[in-house]
C-alpha positions as a Markdown table, in Angstrom:
| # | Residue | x | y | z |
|---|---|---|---|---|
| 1 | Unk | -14.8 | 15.1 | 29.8 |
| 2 | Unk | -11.7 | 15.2 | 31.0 |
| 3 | Unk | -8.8 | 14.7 | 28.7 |
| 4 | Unk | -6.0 | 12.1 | 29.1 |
| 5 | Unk | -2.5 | 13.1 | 29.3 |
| 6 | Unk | 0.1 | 12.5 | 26.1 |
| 7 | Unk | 3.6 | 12.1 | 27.6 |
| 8 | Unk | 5.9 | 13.6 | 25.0 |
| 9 | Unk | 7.9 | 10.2 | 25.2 |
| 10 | Unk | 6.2 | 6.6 | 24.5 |
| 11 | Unk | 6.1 | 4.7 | 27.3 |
| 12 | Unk | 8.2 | 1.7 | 26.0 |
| 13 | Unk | 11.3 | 4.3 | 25.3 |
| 14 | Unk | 10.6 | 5.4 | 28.7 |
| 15 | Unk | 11.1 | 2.1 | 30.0 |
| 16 | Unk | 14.1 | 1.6 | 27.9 |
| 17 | Unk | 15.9 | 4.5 | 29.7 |
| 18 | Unk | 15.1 | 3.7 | 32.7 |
| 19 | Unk | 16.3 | 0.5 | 32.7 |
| 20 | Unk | 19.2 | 1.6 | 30.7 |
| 21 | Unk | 20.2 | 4.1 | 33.9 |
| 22 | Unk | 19.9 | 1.8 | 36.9 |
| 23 | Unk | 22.1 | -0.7 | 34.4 |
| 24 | Unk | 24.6 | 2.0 | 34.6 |
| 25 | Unk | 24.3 | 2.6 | 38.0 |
| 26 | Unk | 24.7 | -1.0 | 39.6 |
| 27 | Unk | 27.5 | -1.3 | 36.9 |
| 28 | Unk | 29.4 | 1.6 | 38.5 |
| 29 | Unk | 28.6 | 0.2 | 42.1 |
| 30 | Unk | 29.6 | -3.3 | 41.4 |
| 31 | Unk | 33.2 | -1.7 | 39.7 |
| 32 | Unk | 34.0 | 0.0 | 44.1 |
| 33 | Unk | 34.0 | -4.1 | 44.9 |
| 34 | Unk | 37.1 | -6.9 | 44.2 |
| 35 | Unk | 38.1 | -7.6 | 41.0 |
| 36 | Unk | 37.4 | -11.1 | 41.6 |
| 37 | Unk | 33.8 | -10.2 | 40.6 |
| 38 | Unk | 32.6 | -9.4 | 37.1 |
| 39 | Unk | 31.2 | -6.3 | 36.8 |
| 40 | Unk | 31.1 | -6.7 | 32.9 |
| 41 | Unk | 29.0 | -9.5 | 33.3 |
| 42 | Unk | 26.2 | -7.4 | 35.4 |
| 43 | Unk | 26.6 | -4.6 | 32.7 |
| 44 | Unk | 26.1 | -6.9 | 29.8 |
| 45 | Unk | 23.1 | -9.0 | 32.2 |
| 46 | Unk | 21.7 | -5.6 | 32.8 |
| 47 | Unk | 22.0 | -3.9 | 29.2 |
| 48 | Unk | 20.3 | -7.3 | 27.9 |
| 49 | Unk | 17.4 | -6.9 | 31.1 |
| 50 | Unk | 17.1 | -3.6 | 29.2 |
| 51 | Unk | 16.1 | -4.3 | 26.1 |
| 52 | Unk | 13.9 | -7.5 | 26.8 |
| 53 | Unk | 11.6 | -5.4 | 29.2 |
| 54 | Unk | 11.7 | -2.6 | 26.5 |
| 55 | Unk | 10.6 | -5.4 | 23.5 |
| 56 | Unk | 8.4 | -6.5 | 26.5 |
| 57 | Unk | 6.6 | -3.0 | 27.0 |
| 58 | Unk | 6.6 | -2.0 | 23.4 |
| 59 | Unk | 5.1 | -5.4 | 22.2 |
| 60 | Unk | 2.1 | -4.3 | 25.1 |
| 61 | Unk | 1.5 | -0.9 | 24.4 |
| 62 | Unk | 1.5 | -1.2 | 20.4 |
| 63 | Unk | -1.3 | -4.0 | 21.2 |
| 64 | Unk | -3.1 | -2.0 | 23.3 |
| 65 | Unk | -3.2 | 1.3 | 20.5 |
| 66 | Unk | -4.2 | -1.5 | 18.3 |
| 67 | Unk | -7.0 | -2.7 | 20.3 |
| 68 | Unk | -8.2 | 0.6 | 21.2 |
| 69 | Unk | -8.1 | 1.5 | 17.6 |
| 70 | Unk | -10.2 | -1.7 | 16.9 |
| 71 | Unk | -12.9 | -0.4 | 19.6 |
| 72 | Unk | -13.3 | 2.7 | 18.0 |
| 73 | Unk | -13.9 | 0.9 | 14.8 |
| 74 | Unk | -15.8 | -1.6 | 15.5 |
| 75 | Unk | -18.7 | 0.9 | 17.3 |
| 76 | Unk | -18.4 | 3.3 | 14.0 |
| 77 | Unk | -19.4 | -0.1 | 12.1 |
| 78 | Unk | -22.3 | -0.5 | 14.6 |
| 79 | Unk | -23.7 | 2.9 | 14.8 |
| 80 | Unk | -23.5 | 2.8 | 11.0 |
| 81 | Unk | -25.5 | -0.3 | 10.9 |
| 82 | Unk | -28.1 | 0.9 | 13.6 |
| 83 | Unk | -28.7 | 4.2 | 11.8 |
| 84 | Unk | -29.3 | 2.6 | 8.3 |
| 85 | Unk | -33.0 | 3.2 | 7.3 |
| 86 | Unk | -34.3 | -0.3 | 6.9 |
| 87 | Unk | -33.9 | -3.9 | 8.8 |
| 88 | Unk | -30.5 | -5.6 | 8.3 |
| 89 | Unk | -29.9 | -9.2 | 9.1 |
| 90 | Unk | -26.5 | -10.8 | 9.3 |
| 91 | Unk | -26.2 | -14.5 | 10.0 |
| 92 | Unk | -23.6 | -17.3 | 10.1 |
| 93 | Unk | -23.8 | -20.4 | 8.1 |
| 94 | Unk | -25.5 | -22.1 | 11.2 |
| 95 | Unk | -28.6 | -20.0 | 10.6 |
| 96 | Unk | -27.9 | -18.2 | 13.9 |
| 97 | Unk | -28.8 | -14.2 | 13.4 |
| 98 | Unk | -25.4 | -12.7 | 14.7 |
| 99 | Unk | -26.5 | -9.1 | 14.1 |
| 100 | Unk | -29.7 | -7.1 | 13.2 |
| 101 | Unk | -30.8 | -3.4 | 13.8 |
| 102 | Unk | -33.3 | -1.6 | 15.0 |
| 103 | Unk | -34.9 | -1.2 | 11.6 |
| 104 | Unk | -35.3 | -4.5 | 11.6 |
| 105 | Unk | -38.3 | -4.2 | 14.4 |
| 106 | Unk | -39.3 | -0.7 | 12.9 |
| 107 | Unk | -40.1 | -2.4 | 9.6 |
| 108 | Unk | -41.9 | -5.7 | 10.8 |
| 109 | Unk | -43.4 | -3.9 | 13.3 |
| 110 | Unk | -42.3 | -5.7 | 16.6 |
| 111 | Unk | -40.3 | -3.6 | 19.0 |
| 112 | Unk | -37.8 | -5.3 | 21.1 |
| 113 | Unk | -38.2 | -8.5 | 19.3 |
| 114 | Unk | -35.4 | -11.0 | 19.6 |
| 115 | Unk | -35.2 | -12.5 | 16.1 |
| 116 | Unk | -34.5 | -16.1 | 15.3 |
| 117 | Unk | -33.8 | -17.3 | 11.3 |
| 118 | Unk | -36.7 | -19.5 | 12.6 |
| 119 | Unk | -38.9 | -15.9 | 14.0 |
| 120 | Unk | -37.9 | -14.5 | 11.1 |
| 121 | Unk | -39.5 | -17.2 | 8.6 |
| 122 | Unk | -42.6 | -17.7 | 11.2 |
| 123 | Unk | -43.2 | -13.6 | 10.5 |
| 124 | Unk | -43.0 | -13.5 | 7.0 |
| 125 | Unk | -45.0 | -16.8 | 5.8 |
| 126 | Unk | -45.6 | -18.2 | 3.0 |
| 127 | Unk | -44.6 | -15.1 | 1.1 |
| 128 | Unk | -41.3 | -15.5 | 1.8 |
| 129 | Unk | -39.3 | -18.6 | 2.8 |
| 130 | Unk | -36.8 | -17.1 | 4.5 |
| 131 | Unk | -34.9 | -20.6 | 5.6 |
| 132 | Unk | -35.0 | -21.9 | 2.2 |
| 133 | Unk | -33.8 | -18.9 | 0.4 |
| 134 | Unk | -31.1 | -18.6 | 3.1 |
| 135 | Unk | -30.1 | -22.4 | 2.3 |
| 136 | Unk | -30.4 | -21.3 | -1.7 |
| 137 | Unk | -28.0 | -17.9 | -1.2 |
| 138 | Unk | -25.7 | -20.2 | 0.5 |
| 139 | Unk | -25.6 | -23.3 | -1.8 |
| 140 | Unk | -25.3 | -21.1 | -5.0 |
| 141 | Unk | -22.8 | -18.5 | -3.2 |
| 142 | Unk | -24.6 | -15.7 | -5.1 |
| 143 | Unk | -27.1 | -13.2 | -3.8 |
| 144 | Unk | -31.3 | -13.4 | -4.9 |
| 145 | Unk | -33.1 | -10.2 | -6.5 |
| 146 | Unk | -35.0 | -8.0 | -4.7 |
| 147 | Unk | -38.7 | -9.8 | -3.5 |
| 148 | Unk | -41.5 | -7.8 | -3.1 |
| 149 | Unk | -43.7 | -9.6 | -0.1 |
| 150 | Unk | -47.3 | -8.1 | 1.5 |
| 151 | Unk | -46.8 | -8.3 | 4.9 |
| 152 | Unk | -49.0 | -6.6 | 7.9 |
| 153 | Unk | -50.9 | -4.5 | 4.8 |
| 154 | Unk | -47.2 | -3.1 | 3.8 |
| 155 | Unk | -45.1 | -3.6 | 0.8 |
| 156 | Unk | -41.5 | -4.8 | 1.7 |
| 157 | Unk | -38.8 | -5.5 | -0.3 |
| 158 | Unk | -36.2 | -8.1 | 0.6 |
| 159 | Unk | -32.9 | -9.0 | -0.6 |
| 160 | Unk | -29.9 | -11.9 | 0.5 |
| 161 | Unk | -26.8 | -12.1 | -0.4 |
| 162 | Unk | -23.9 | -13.9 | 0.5 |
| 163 | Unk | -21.3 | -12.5 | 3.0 |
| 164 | Unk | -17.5 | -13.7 | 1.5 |
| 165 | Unk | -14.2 | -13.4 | 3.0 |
| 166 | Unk | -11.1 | -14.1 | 0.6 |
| 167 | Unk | -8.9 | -16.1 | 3.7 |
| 168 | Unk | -12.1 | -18.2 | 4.3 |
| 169 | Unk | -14.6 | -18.2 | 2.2 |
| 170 | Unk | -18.2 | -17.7 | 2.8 |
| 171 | Unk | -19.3 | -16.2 | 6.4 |
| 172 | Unk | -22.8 | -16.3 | 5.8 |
| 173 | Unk | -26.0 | -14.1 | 4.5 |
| 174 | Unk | -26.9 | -10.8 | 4.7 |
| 175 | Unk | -30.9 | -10.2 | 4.7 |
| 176 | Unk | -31.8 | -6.5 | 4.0 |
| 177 | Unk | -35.7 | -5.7 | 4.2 |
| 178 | Unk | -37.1 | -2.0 | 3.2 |
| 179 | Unk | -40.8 | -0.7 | 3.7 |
| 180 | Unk | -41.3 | 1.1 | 0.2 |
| 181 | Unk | -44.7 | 1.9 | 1.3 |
């Protein structure tokens, strides 16, 4: 892999004395002409060109670190979730499934399966009422116990819970399922 290059000097500083130099510079050209024009008004024009491109440049760069930062993050928080040993399920409060794992199709035993809230309750029956407990987790905004359902000959355990957020509230339900077989 070939590594990026680090300049010693941030690139909004950079910028900064750049612009800073050619400010000098037209300032000292425009003093070799008639004193009828300003020159003070370039230098001032050009010092405050300076620092608005620099605010400009150093507004961009700290949001890019930022969102490069978030990336990173962000596919941690996924690799974490794909590695984790049993199916994970987390929806919104529409009943749309924004996120499940792999486990998820290792322990219901369909790989590749694009799951549905609706798929979801189809697979496990009558055992489970996946819908309703969903609508339950999210009316009572507190998580159910761990349920022991049969399903395909296995033993599976399956817990909800509610996903909150202190700005807004409740996001929606987490649905963990583990063979214990």
């Amino acid at each position: 892999m070939k590594a990026k290059f680090e300049s010693p000097i941030s690139l909004d500083v950079l910028v900064l004395i750049i612009s800073l130099i050619v400010t000098f510079i037209l300032w000292r050209v425009s003093i070799t002409f008639p004193p009828d024009t300003t020159p003070i008004y370039i230098f001032i024009i050009g010092i405050s060109a300076s620092f608005l491109l620099f605010g400009m440049v150093f507004a961009l760069t700290r949001a890019e670190r930022k969102t490069v930062e978030a990336d990173i993050e962000h596919s941690r928080l996924l690799s974490a979730i794909e590695s984790i040993p049993f199916g994970l399920v987390i929806t919104d409060l529409n009943e749309n499934i924004i996120l499940s794992n792999h486990g998820l199709s290792q322990v219901l035993i369909e790989a590749g399966a694009t799951w549905t809230l609706k798929k979801l309750d189809e697979v496990l029956g009558a055992d489970f009422p996946t819908i309703d407990s969903y609508k339950k987790v999210i009316a009572e905004r507190r998580g159910l116990a761990w349920k022991r359902v049969v399903y395909s000959g296995k033993k599976l355990d399956i817990y909800m819970a509610p996903i909150f957020s202190e700005k807004e509230g409740i996001l929606g339900v987490l649905i963990l399922i583990r063979d214990i077989a």
